[in-house]
PyMOL Python script that loads the backbone (N, CA, C, O; Angstrom):
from pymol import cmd

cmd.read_pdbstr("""\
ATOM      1  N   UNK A   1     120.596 105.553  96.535  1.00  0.00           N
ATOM      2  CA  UNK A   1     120.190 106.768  97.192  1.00  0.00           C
ATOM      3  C   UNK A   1     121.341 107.228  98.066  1.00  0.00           C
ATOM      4  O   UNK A   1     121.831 106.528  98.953  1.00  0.00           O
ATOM      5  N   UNK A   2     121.697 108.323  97.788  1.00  0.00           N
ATOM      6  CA  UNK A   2     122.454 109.154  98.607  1.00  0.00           C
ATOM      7  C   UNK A   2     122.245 108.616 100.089  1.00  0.00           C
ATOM      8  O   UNK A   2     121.058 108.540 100.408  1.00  0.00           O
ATOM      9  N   UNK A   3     123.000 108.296 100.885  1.00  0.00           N
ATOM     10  CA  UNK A   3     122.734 108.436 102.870  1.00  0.00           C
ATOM     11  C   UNK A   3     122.998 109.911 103.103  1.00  0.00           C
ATOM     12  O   UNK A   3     123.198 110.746 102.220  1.00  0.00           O
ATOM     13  N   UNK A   4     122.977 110.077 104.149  1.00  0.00           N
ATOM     14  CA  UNK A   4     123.129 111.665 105.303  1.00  0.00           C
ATOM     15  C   UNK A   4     124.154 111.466 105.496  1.00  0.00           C
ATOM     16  O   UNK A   4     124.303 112.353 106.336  1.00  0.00           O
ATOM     17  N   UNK A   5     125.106 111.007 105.432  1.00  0.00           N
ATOM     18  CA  UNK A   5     126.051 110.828 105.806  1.00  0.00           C
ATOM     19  C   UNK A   5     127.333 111.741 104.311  1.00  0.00           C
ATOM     20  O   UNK A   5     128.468 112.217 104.334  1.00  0.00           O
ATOM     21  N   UNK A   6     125.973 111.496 102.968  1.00  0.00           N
ATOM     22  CA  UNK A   6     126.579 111.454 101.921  1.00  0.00           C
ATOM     23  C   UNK A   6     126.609 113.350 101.601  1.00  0.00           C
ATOM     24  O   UNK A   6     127.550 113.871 101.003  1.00  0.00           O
ATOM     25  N   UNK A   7     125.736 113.931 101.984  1.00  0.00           N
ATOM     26  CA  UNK A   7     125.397 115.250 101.476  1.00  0.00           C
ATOM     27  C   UNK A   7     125.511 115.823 103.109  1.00  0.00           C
ATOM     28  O   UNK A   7     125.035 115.570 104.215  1.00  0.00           O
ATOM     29  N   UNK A   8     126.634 116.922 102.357  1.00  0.00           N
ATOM     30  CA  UNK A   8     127.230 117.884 103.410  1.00  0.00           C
ATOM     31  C   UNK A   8     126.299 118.896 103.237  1.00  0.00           C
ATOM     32  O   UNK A   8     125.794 119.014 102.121  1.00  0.00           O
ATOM     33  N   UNK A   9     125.908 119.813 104.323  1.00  0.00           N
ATOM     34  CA  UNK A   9     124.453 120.814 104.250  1.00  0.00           C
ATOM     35  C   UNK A   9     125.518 121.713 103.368  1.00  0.00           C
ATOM     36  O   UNK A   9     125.072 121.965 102.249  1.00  0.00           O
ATOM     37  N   UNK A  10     127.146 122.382 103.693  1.00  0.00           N
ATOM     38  CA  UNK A  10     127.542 123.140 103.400  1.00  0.00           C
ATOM     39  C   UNK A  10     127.822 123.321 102.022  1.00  0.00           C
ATOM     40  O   UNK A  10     127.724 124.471 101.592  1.00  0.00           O
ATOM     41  N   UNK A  11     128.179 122.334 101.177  1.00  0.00           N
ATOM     42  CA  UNK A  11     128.113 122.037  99.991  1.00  0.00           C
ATOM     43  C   UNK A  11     126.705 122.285  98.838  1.00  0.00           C
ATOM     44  O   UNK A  11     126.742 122.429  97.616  1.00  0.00           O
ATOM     45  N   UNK A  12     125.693 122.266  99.637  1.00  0.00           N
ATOM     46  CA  UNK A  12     124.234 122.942  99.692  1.00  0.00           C
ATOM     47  C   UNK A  12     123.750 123.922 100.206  1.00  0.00           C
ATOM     48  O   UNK A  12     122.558 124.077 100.470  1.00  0.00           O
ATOM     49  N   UNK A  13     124.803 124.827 100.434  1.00  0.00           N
ATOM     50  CA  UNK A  13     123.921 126.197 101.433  1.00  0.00           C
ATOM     51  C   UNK A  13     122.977 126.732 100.890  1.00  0.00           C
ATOM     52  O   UNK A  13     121.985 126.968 101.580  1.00  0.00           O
ATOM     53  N   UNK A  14     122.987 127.105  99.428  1.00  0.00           N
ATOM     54  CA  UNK A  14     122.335 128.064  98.670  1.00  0.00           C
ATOM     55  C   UNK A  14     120.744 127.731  98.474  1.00  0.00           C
ATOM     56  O   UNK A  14     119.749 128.453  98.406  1.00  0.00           O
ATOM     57  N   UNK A  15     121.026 125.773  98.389  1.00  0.00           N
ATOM     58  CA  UNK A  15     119.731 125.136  97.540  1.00  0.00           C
ATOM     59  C   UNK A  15     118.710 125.083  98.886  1.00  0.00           C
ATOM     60  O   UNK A  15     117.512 125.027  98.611  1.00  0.00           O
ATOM     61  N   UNK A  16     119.041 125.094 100.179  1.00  0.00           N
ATOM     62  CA  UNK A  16     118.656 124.095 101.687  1.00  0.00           C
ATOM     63  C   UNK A  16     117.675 124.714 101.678  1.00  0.00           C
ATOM     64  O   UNK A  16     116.893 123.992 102.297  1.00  0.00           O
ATOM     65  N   UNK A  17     116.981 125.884 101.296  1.00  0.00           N
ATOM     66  CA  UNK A  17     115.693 126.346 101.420  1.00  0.00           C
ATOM     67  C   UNK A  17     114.783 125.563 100.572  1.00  0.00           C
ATOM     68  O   UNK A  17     113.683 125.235 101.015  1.00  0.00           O
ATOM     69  N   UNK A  18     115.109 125.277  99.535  1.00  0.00           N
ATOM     70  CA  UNK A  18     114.205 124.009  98.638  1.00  0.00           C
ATOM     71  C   UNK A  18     114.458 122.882  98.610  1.00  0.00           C
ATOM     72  O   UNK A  18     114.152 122.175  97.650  1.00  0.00           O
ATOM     73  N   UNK A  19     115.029 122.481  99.576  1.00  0.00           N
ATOM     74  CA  UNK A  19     115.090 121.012  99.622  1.00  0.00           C
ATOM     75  C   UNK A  19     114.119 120.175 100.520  1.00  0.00           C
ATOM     76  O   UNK A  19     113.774 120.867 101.477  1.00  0.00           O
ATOM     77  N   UNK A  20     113.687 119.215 100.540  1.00  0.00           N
ATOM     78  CA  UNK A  20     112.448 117.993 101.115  1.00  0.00           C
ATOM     79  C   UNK A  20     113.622 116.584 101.295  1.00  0.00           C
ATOM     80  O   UNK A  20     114.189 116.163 100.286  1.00  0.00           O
ATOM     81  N   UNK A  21     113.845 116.043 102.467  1.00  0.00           N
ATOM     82  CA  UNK A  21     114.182 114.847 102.748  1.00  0.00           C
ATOM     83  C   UNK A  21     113.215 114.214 102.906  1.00  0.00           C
ATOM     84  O   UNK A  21     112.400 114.355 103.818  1.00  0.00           O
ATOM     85  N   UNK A  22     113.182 113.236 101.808  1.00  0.00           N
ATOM     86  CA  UNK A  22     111.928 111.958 102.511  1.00  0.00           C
ATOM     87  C   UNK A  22     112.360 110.983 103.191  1.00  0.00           C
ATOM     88  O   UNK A  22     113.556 110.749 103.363  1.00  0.00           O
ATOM     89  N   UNK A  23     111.341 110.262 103.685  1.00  0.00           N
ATOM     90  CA  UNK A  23     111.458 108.761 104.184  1.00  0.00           C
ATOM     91  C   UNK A  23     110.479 107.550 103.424  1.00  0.00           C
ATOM     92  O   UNK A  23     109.271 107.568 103.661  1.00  0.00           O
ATOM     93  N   UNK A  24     110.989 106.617 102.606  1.00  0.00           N
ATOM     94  CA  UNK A  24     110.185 105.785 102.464  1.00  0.00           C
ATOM     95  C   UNK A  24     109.862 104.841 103.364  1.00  0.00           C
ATOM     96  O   UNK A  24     110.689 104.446 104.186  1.00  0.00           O
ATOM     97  N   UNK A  25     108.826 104.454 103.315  1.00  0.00           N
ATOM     98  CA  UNK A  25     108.127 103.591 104.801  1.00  0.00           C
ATOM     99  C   UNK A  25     107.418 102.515 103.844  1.00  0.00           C
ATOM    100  O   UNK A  25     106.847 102.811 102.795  1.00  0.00           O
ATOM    101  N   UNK A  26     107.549 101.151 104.397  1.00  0.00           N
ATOM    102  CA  UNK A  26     106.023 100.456 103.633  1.00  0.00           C
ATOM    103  C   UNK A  26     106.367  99.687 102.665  1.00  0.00           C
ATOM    104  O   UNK A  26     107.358  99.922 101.973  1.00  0.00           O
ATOM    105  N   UNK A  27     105.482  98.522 102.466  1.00  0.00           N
ATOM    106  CA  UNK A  27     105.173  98.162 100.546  1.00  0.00           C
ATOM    107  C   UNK A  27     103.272  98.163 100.765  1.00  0.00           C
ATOM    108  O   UNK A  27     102.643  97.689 101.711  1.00  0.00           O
ATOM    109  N   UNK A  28     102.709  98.899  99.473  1.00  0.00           N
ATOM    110  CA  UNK A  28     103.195  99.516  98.997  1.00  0.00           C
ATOM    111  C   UNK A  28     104.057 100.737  99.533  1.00  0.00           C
ATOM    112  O   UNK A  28     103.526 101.092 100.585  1.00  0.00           O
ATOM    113  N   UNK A  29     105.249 101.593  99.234  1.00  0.00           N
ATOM    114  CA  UNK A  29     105.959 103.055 100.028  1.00  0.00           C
ATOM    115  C   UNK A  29     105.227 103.856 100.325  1.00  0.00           C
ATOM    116  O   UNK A  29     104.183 103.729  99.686  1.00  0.00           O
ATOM    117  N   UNK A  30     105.217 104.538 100.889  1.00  0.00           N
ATOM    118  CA  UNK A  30     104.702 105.587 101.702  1.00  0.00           C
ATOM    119  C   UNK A  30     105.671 106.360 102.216  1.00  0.00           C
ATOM    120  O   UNK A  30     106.554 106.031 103.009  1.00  0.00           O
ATOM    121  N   UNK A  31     105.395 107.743 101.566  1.00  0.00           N
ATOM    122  CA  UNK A  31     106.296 109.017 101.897  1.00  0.00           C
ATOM    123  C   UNK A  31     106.307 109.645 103.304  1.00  0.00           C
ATOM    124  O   UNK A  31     105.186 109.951 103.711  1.00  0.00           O
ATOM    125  N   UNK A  32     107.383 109.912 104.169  1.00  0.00           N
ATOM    126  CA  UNK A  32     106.900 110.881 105.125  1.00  0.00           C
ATOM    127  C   UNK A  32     108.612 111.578 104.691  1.00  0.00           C
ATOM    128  O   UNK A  32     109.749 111.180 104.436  1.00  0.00           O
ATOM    129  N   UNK A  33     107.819 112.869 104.832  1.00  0.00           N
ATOM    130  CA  UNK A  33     108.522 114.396 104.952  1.00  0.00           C
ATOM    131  C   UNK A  33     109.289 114.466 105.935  1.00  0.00           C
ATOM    132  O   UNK A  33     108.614 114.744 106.926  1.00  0.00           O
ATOM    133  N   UNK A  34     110.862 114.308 106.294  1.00  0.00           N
ATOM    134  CA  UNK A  34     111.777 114.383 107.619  1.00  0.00           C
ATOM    135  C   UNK A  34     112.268 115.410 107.513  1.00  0.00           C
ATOM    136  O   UNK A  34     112.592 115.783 108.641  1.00  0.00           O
ATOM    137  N   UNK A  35     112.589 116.297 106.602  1.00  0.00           N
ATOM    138  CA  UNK A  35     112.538 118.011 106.351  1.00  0.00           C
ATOM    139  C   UNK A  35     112.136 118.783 105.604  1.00  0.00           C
ATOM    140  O   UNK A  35     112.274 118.373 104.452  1.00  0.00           O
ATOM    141  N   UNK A  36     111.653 119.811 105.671  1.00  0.00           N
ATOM    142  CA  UNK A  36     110.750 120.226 104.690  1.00  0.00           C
ATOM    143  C   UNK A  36     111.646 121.714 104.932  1.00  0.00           C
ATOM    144  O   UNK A  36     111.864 122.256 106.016  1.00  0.00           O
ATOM    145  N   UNK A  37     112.141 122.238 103.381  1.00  0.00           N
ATOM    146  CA  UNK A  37     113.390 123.430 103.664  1.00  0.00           C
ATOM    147  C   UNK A  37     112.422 124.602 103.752  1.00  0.00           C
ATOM    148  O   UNK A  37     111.363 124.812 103.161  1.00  0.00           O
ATOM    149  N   UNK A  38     112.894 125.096 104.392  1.00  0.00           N
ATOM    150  CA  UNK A  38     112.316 126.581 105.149  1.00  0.00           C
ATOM    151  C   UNK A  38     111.552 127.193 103.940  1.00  0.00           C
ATOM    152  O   UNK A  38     110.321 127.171 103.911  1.00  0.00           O
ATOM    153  N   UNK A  39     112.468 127.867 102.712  1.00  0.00           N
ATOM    154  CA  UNK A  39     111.089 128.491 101.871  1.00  0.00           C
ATOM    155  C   UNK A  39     110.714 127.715 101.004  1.00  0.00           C
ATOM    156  O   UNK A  39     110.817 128.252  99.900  1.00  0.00           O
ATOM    157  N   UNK A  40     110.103 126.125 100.923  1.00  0.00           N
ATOM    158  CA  UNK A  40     109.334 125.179 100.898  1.00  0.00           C
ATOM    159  C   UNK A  40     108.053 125.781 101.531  1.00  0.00           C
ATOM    160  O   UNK A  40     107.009 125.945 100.901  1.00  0.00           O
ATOM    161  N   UNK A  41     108.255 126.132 102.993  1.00  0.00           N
ATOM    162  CA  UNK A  41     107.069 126.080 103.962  1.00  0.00           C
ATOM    163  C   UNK A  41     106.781 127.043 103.918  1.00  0.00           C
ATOM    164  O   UNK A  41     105.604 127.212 104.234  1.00  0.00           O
ATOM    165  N   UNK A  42     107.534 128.244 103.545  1.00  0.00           N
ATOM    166  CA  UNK A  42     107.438 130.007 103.448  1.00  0.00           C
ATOM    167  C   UNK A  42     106.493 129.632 102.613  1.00  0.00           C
ATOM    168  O   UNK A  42     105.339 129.532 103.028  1.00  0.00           O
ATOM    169  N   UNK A  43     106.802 129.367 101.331  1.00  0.00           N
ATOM    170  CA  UNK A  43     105.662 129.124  99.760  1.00  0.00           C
ATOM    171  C   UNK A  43     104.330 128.185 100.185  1.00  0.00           C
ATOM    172  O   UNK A  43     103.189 128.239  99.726  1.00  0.00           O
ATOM    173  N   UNK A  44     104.815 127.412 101.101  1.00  0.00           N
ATOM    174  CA  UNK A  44     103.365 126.423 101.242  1.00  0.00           C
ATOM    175  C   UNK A  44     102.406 127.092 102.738  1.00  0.00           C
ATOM    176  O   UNK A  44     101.378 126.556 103.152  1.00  0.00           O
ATOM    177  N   UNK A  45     102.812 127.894 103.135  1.00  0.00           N
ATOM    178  CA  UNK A  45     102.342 128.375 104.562  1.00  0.00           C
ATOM    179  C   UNK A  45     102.331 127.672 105.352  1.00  0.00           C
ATOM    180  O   UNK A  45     101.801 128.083 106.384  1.00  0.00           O
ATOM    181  N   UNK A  46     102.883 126.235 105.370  1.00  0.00           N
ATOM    182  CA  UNK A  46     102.821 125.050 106.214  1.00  0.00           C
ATOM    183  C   UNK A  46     104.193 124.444 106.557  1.00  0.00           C
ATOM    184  O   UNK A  46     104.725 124.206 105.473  1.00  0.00           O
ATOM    185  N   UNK A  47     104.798 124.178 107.297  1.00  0.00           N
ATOM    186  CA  UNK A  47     105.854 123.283 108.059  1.00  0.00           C
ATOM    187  C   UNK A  47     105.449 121.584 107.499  1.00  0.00           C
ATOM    188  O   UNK A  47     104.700 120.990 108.276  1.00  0.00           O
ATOM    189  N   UNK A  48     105.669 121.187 106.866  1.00  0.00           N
ATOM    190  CA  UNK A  48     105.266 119.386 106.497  1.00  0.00           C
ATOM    191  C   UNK A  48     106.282 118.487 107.297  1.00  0.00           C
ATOM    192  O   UNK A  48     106.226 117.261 107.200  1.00  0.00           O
ATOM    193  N   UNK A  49     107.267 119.159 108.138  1.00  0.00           N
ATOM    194  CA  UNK A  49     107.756 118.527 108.764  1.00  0.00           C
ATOM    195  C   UNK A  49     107.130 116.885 109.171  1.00  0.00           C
ATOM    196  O   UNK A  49     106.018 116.929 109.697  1.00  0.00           O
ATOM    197  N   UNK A  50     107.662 115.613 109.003  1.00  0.00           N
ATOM    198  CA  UNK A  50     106.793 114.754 109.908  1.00  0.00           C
ATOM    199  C   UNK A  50     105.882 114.276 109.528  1.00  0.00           C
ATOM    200  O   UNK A  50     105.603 113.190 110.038  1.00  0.00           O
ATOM    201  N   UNK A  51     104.759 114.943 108.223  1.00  0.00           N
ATOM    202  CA  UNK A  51     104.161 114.465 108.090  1.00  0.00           C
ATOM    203  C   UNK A  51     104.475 113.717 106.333  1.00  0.00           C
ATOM    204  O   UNK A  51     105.451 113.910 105.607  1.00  0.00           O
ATOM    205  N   UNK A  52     103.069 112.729 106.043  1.00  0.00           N
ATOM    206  CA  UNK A  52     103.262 111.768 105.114  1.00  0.00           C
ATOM    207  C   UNK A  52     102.763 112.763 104.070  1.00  0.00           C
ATOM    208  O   UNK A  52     102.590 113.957 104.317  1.00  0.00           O
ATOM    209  N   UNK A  53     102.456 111.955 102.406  1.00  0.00           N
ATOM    210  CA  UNK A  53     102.421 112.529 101.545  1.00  0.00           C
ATOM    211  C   UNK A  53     100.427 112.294 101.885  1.00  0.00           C
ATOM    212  O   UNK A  53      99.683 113.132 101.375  1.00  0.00           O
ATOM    213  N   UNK A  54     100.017 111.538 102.442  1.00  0.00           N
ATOM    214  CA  UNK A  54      98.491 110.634 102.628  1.00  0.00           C
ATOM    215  C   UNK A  54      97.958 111.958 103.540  1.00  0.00           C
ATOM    216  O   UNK A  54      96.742 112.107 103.423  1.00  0.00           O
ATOM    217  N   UNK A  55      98.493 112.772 104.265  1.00  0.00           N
ATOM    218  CA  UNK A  55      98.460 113.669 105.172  1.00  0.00           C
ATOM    219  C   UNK A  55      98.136 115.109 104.670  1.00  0.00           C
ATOM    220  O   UNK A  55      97.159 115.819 104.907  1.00  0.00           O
ATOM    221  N   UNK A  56      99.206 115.324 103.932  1.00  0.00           N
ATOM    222  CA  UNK A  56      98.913 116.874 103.379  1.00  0.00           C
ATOM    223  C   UNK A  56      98.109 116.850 101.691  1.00  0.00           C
ATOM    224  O   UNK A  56      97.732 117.995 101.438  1.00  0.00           O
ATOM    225  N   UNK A  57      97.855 116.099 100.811  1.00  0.00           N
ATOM    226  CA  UNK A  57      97.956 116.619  99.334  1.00  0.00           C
ATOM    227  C   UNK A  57      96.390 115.775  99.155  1.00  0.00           C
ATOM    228  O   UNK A  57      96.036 114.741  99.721  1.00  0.00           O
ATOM    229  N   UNK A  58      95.495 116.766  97.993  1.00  0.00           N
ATOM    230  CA  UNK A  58      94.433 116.366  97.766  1.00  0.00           C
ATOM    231  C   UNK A  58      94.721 115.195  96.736  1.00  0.00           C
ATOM    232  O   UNK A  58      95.639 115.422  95.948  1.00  0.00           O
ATOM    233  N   UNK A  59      94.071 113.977  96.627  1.00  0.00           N
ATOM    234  CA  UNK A  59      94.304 113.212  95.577  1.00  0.00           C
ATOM    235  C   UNK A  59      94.957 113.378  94.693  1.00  0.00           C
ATOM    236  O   UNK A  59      96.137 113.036  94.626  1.00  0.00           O
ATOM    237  N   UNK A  60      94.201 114.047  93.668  1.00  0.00           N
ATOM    238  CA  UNK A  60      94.480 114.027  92.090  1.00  0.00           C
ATOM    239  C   UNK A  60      96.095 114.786  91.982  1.00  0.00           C
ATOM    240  O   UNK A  60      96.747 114.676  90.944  1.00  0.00           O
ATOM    241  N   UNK A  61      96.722 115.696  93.409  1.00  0.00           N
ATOM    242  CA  UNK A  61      98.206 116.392  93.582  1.00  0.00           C
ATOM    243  C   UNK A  61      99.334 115.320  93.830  1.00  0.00           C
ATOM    244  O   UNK A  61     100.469 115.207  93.367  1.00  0.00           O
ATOM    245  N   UNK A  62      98.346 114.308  95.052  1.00  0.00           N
ATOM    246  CA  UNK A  62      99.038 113.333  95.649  1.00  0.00           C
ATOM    247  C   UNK A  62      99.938 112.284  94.526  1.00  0.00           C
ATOM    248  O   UNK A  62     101.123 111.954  94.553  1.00  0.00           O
ATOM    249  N   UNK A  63      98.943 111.965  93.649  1.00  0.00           N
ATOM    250  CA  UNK A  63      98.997 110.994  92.115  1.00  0.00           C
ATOM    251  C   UNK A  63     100.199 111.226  91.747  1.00  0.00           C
ATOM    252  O   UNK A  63     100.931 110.298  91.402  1.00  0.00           O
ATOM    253  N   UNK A  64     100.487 112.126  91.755  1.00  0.00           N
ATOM    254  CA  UNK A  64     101.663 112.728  90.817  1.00  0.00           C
ATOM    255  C   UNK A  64     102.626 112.923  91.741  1.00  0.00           C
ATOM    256  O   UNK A  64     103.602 113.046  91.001  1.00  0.00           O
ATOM    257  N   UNK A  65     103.091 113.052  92.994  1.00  0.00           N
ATOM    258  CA  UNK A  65     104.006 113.417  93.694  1.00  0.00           C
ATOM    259  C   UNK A  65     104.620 111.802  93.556  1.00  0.00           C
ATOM    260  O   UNK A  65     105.661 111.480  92.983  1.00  0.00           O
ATOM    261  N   UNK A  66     103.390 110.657  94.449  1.00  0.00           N
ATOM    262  CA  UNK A  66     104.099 109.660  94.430  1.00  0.00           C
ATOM    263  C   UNK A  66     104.850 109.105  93.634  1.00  0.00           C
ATOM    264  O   UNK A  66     105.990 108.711  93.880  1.00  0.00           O
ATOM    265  N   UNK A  67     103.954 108.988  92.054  1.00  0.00           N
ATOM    266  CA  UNK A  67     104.910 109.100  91.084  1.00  0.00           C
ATOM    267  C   UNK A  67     106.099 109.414  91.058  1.00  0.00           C
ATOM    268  O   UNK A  67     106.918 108.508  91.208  1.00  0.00           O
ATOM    269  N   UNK A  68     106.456 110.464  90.909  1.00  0.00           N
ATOM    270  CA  UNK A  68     107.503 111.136  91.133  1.00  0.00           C
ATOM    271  C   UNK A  68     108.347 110.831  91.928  1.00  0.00           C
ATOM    272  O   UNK A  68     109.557 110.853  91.702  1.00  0.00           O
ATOM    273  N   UNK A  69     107.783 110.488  93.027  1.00  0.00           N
ATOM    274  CA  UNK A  69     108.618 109.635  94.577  1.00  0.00           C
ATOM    275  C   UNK A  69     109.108 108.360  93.990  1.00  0.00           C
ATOM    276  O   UNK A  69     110.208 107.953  94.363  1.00  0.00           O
ATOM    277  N   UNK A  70     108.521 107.776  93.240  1.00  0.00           N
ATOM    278  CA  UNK A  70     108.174 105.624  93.322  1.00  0.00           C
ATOM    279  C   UNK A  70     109.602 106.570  92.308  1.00  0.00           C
ATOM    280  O   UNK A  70     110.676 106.719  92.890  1.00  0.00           O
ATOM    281  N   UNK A  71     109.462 107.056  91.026  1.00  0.00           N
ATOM    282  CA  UNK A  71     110.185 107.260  89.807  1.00  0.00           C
ATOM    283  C   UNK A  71     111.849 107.177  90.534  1.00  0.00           C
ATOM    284  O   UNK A  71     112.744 106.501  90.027  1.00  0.00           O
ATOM    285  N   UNK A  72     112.045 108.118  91.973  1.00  0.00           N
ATOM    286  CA  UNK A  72     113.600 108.250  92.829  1.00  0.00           C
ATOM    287  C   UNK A  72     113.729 107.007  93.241  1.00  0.00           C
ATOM    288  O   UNK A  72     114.864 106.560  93.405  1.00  0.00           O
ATOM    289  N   UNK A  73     112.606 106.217  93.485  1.00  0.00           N
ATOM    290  CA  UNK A  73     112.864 105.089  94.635  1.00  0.00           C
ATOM    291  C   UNK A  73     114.027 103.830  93.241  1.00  0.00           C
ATOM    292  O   UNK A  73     115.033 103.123  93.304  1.00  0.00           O
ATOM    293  N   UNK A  74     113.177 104.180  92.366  1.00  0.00           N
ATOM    294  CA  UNK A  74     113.525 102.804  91.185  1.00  0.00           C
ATOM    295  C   UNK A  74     114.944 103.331  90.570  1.00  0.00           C
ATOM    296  O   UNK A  74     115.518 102.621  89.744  1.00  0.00           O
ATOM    297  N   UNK A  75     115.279 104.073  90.811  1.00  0.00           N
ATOM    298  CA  UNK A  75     116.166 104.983  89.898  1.00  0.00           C
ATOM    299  C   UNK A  75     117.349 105.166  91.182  1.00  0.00           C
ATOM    300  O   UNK A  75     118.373 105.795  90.916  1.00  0.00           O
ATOM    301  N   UNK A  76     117.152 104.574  92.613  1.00  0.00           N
ATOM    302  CA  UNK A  76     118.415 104.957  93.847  1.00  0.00           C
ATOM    303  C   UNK A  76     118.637 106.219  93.148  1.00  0.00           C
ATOM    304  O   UNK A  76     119.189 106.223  92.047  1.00  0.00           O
ATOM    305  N   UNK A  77     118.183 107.448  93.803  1.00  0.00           N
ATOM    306  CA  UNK A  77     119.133 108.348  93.109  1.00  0.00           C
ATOM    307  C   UNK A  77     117.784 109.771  93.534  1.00  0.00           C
ATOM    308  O   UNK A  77     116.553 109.797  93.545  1.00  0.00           O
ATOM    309  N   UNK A  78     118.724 110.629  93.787  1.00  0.00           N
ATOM    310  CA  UNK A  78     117.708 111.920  94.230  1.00  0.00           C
ATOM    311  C   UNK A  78     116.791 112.657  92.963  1.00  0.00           C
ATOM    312  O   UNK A  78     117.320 112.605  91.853  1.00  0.00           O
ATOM    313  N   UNK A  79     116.034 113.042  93.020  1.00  0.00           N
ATOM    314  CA  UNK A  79     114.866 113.738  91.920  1.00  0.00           C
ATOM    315  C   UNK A  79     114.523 115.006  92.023  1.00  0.00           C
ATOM    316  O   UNK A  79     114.085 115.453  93.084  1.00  0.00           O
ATOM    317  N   UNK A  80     114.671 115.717  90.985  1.00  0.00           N
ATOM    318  CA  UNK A  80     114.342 117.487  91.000  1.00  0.00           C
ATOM    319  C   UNK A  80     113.064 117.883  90.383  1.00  0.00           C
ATOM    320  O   UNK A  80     112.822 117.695  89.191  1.00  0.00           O
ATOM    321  N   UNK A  81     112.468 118.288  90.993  1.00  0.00           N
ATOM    322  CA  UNK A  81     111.163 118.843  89.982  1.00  0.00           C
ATOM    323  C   UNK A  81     110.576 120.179  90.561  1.00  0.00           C
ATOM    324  O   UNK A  81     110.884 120.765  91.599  1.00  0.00           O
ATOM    325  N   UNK A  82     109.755 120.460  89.715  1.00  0.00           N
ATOM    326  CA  UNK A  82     109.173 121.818  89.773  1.00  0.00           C
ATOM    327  C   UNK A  82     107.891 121.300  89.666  1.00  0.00           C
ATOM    328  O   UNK A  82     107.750 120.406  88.832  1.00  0.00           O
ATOM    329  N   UNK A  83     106.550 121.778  90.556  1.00  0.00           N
ATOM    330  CA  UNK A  83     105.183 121.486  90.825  1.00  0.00           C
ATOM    331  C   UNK A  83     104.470 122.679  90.614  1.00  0.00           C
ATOM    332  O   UNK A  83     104.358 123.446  91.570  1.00  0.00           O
ATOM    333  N   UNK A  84     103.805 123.066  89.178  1.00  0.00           N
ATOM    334  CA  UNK A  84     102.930 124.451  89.626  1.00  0.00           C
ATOM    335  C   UNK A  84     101.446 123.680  88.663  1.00  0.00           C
ATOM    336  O   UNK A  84     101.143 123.353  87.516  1.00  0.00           O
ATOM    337  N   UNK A  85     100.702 123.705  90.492  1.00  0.00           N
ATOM    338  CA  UNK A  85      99.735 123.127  89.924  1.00  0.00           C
ATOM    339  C   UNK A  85      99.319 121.761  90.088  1.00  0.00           C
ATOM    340  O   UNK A  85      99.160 121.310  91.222  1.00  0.00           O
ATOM    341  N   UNK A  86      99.132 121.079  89.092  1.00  0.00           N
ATOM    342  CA  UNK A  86      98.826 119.660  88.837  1.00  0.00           C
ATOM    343  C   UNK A  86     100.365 119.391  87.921  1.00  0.00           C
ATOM    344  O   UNK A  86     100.887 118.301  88.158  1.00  0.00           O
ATOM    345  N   UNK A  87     101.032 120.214  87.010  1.00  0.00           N
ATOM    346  CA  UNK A  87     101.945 119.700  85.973  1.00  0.00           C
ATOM    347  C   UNK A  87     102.925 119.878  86.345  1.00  0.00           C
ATOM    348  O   UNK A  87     103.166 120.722  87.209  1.00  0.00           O
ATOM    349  N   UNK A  88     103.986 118.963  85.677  1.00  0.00           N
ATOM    350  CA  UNK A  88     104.944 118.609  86.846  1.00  0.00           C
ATOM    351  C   UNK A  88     105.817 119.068  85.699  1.00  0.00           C
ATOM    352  O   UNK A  88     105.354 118.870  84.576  1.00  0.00           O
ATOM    353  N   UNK A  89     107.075 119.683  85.798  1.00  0.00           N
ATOM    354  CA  UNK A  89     108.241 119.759  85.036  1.00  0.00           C
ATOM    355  C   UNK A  89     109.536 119.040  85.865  1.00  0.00           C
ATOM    356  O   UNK A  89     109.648 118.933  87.087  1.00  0.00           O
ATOM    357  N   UNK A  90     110.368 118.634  84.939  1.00  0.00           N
ATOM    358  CA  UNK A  90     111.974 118.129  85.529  1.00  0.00           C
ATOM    359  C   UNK A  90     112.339 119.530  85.570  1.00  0.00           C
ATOM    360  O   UNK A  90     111.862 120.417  84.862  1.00  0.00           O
ATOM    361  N   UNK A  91     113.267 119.652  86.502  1.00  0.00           N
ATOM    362  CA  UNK A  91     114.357 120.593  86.502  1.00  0.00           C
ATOM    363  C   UNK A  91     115.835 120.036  86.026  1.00  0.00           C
ATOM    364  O   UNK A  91     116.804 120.795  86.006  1.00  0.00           O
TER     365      UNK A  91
END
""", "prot")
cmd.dss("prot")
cmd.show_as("cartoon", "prot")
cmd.util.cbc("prot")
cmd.orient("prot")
């Protein structure tokens, strides 16, 4: 996994509105949200700043995010996707 140390914001100006820094916490992991990019929260009407994945998402949404989360964790390495809905596409 990339550190902060590793990704310059400036090198990302364009993307920083869709980007989500997590934190894994835990065994089993547990997601918490340490930024949530501005039109992230524009599109979600919500700031997730801070909070966990156990916090904001109804079950059957949650299922699939973690997934998706556990999939970056095993793989060291950042993950792109697109969420409309329940179905998940790679980008």
């Amino acid at each position: 996994m990339p550190r902060r140390a590793d990704i310059l914001p400036e090198d990302i100006a364009t993307a920083l509105g869709w980007v989500n820094l997590l934190e894994v916490r835990d065994t089993p992991p547990r997601f918490r949200f340490r930024l949530v990019g501005s039109m992230i929260a524009e599109v979600q009407g919500r700031d997730y700043t801070n909070c966990t994945i156990d916090d904001i998402a109804p079950s059957e949404y949650r299922t699939a995010i973690v997934k998706t989360y556990k999939e970056a964790v095993a793989a060291a390495a950042p993950i792109a996707t697109a969420y409309l809905g329940q179905a998940r596409s790679a980008i």
